[in-house]
C-alpha positions as CSV (number, residue, x, y, z in Angstrom):
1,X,-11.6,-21.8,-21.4
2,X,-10.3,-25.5,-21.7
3,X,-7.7,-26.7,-19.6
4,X,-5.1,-29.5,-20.4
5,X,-5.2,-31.1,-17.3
6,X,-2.3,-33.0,-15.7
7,X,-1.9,-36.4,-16.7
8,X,0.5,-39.7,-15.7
9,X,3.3,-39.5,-18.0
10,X,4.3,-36.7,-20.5
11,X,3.4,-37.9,-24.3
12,X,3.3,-35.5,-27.6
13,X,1.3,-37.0,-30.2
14,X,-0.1,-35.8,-33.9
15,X,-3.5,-38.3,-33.4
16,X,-5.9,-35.7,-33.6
17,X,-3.0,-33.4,-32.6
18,X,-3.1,-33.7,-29.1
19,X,-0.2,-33.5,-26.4
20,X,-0.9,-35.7,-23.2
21,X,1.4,-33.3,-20.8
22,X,2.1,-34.8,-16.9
23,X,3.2,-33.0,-14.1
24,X,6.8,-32.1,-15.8
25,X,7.2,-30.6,-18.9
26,X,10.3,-30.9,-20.4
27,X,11.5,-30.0,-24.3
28,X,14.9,-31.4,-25.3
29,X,14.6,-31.6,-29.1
30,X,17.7,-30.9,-31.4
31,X,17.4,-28.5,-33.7
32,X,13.4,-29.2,-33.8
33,X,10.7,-26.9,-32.7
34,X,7.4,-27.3,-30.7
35,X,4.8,-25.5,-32.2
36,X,2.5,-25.1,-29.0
37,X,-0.5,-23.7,-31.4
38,X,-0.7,-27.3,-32.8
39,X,0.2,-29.0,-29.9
40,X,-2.8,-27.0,-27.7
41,X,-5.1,-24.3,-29.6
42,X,-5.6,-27.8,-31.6
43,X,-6.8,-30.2,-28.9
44,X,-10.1,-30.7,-30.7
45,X,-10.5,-30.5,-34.3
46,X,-10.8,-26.7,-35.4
47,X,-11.3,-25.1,-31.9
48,X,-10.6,-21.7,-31.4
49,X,-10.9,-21.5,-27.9
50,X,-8.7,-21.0,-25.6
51,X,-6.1,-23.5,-23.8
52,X,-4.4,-23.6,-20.8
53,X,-1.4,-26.0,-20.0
54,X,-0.7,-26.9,-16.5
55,X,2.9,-27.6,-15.8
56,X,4.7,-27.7,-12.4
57,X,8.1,-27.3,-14.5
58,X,9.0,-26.0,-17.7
59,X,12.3,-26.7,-18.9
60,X,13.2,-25.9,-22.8
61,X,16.4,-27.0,-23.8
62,X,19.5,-25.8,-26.0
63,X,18.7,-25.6,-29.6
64,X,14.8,-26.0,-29.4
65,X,11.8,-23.9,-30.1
66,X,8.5,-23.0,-28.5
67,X,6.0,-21.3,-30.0
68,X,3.0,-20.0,-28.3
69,X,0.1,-18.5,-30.9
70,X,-3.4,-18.4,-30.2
71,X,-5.0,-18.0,-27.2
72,X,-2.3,-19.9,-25.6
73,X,-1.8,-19.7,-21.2
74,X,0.6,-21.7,-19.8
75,X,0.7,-22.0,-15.8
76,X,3.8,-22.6,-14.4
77,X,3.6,-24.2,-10.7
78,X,7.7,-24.2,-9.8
79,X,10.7,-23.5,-11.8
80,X,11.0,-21.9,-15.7
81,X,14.3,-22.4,-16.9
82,X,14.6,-21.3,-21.2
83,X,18.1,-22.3,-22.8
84,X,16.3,-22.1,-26.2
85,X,13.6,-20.0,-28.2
86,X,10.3,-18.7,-27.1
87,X,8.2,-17.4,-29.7
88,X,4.6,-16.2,-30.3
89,X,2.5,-15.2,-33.5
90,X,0.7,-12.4,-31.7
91,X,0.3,-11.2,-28.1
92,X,-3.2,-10.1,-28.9
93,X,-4.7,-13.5,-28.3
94,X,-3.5,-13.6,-24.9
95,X,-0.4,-15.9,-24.5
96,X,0.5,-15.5,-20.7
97,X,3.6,-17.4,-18.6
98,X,1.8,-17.3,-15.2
99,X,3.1,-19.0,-11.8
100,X,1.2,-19.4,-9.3
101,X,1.2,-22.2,-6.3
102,X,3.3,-21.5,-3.2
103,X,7.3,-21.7,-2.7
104,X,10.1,-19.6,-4.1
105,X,10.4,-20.4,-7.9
106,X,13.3,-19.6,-10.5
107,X,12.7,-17.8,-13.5
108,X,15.7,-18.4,-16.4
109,X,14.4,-16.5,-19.9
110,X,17.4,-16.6,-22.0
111,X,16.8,-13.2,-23.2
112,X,13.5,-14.4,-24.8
113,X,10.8,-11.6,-25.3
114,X,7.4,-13.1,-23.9
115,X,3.9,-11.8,-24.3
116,X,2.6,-11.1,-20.9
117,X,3.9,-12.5,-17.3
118,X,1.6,-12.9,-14.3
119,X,2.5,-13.7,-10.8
120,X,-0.6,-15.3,-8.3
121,X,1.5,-17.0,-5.6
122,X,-0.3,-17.0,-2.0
123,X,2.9,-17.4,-0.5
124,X,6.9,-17.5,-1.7
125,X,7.9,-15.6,-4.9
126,X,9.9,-15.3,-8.3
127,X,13.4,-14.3,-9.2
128,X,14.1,-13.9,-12.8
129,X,17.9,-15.0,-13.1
130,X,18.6,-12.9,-16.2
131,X,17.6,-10.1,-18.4
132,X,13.7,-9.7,-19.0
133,X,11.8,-8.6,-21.9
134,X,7.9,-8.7,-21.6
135,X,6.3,-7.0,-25.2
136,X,2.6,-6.8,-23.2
137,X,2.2,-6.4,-19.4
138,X,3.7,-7.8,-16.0
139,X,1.0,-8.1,-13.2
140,X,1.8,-9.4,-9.4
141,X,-1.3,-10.0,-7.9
142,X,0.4,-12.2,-5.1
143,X,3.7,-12.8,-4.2
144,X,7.0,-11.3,-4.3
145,X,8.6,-10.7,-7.6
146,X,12.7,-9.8,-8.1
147,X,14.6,-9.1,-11.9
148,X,18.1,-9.8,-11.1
149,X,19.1,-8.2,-14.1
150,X,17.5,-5.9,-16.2
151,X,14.0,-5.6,-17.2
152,X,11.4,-4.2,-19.9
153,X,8.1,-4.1,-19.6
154,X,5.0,-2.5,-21.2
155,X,2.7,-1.7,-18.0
156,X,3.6,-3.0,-15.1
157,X,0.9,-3.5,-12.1
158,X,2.3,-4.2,-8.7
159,X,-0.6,-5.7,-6.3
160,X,2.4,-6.8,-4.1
161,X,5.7,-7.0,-3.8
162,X,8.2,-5.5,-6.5
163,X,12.1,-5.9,-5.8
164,X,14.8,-4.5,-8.7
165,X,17.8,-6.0,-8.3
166,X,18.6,-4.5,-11.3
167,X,17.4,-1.5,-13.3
168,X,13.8,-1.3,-15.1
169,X,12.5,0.7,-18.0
170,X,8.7,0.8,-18.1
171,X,7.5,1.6,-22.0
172,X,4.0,2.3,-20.7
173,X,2.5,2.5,-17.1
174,X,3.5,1.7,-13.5
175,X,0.5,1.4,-11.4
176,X,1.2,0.1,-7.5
177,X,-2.2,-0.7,-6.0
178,X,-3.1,0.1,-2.1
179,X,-1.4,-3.9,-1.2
180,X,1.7,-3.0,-3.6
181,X,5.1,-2.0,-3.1
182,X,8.0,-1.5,-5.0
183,X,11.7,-1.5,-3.5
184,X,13.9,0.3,-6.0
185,X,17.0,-0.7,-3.9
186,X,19.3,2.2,-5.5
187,X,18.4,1.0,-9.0
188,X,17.2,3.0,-12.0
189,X,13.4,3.4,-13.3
190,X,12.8,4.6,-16.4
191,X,8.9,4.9,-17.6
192,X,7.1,6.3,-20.7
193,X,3.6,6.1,-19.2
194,X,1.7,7.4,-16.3
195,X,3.2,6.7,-12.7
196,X,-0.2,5.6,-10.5
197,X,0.3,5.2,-6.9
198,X,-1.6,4.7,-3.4
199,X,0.9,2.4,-1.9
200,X,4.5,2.2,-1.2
201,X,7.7,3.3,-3.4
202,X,11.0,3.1,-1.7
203,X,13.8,4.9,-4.0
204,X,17.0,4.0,-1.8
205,X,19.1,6.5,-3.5
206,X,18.0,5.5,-7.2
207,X,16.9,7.9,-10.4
208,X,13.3,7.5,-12.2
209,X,13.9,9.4,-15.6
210,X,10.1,10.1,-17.0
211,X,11.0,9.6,-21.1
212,X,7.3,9.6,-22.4
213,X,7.0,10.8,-25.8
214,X,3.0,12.1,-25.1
215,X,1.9,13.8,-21.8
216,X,2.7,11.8,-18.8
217,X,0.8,12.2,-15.6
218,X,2.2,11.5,-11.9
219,X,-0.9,10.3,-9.3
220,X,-0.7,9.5,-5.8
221,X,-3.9,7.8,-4.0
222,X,-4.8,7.8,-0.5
223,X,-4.8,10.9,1.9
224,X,-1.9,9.9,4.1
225,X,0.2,8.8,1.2
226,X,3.5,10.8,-0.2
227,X,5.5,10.0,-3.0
228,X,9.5,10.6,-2.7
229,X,11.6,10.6,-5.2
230,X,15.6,9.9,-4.3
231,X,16.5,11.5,-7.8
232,X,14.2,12.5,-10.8
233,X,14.9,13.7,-14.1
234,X,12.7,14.4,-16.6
235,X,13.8,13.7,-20.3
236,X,10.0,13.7,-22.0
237,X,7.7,16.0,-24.0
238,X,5.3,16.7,-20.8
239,X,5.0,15.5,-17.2
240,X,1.6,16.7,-15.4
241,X,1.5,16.7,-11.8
242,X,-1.3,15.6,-9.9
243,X,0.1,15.7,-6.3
244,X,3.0,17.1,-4.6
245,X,6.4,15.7,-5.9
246,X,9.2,15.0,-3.3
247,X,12.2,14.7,-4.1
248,X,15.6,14.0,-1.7
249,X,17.9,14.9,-4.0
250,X,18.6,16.3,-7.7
251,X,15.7,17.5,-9.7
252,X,16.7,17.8,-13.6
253,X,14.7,18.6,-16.6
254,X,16.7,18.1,-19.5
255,X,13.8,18.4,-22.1
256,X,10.1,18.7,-22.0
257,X,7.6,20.3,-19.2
258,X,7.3,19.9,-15.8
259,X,3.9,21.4,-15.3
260,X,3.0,21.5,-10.9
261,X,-0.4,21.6,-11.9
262,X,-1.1,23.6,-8.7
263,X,0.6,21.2,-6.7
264,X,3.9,22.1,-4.3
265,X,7.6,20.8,-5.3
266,X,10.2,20.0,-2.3
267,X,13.7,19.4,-2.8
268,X,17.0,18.9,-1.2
269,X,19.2,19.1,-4.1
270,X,20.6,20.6,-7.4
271,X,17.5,21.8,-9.4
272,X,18.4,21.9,-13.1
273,X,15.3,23.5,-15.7
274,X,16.7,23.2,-19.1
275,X,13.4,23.5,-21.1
276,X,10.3,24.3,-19.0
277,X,8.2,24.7,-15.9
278,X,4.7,25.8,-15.6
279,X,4.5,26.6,-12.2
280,X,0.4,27.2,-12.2
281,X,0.6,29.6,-9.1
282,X,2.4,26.6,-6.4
283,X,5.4,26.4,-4.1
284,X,8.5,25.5,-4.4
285,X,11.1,24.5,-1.5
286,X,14.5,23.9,-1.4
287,X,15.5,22.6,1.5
288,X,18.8,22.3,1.0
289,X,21.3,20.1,2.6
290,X,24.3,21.0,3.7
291,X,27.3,22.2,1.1
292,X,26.9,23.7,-2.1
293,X,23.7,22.8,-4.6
294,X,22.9,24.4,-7.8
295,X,19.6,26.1,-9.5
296,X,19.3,26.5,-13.0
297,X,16.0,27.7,-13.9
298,X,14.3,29.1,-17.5
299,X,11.0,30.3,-16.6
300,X,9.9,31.7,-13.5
301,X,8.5,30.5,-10.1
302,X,5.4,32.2,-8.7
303,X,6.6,31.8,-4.4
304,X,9.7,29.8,-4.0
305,X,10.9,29.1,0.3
306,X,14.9,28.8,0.8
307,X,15.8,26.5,3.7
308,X,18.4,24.3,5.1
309,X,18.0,20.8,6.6
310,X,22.0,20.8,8.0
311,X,24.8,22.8,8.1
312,X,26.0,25.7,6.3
313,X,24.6,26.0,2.4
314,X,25.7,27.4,-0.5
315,X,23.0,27.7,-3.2
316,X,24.9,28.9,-6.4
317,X,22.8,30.3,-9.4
318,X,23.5,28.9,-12.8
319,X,21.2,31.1,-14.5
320,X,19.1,34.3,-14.0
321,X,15.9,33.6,-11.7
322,X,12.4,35.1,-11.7
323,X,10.3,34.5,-8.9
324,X,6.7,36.3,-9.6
325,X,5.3,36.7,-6.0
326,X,7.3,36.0,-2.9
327,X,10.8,34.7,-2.2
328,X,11.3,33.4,1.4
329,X,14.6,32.8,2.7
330,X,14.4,31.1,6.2
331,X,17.3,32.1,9.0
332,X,19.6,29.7,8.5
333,X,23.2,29.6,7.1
334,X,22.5,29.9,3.5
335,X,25.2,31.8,0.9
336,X,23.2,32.7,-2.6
337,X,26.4,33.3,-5.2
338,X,25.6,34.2,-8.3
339,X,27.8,32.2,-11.0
């Protein structure tokens, strides 16, 4: 790979179509475009290889035009700030926006959809100030990452820190490695893809909605690891567990499967089945709260255990319920009212 290193002052140029780019880039053209694919994949007469360009900042300005084609990288080492257009040709040739350096940066994308967004920061982190569209993947390999607004991503690996201050909706895969976390902070997840864990997820009261059109599969890694769930509704064609599934409050599937796979289900909420559940001979456990919850179910359970975590519980039945083997109702204050 050939880098554009950093030089003295910032000049763009068509001899031999270079662009001489210093420590500050910054694009304030009128109605005129950049074409980075001249400007970079073209350093050297007809190379195809691929080009990095080093900026500390990147500021585009109203009314102008970026476009990133070819095997285009740009490394952003502070702030990113778009009032304009950023396109691309094809996110098959790798363009990436990637920060790395140390600090905490500001990421402004004007409601531009980019290619693929890595963060590498050994210290500090990155806020994206406004709605986020990434057609390829987000990685954060180091340093914490915040969308203060929403965000779209294909897959999404967190190797860090992952903080929504806004909701997210996931078109492929969420994998959070052993170093990862992701801090929900009340806000919605939806994902289309598989959910892969071995580190931390903390819900804080939000919904995940699985919305895969193919078979989706939830993993947890690690021995001591559990996933919770505040709220989870299921809205897909087929979601295949491979652990147990926790889950504080509402379970809901509005269409699709929920197949346990084997694996144990624990809640403390409503449970609402509106298509199906393959229970594969496992457990289920309500452990109900105090007050009144619902249970809604279409096909049957093989052992299901009644508790109560507070006070007095009522458990009202929406719908007829078939419990193969065993039914266990703990001694608690539980009412069972048949709607």
């Amino acid at each position: 790979m050939k880098k554009l290193e950093k030089f003295e002052k910032f000049v763009v140029r068509k001899i031999n179509r270079k662009v001489l780019i210093d420590k500050t880039l910054t694009i304030f053209m009128a109605n005129l475009g950049l074409d980075v694919s001249k400007a970079i994949t073209l350093t050297t007469t007809g190379t195809s290889e691929a080009v990095t360009i080093i900026v500390d900042r990147l500021t585009i300005g109203d009314s102008t035009s970026v476009l990133l084609s070819g095997q285009t990288s740009i490394l952003v080492t502070e702030d990113f700030i778009n009032n304009g257009i950023v396109r691309y040709t094809s996110c098959t040739s790798h363009a990436i926006i990637n920060f790395l350096q140390t600090g905490d940066m500001t990421f402004k994308s004007n409601n531009a959809e980019f290619c693929n967004l890595v963060i590498d920061k050994s210290d500090g982190g990155i806020t994206v100030s406004d709605t986020l569209n990434i057609s390829g993947n987000i990685t954060v390999l180091n340093g914490d990452f915040a969308n203060s607004a929403s965000l779209t991503t294909g897959t999404m690996i967190v190797n860090d820190t992952w903080n929504l201050n806004g909701p997210a909706c996931i078109c492929q895969n969420l994998t959070i490695t052993e170093k990862g976390s992701l801090n929900a902070q009340g806000h919605a997840i939806s994902i289309a893809g598989n959910w892969t864990t071995a580190g931390d997820f903390i819900p804080d009261n939000n919904i995940v909605i699985f919305n895969g059109l193919s078979e989706q599969n939830l993993s947890i890694y690690g021995a001591s690891r559990q996933l919770t769930f505040a709220s989870l509704k299921l809205n897909c064609s087929y979601l295949n567990l491979q652990a147990p599934l926790f889950v504080e409050h509402d379970l809901q599937v509005l269409s699709g499967t929920l197949d346990a796979n084997g694996h144990d289900i624990f809640t403390s909420g409503n449970w609402k089945n509106e298509d199906h559940f393959f229970h594969s001979e496992s457990d289920v456990y309500l452990n109900a709260a105090s007050g009144e919850h619902t249970l809604r179910q279409t096909d049957s359970f093989y052992n299901m255990t009644i508790g109560v975590t507070g006070g007095r519980t009522t458990i009202r039945l929406l719908s007829s319920v078939t419990i193969e083997n065993q039914l266990n109702i703990l001694p608690h204050n539980i009412s069972l009212i048949n709607n």
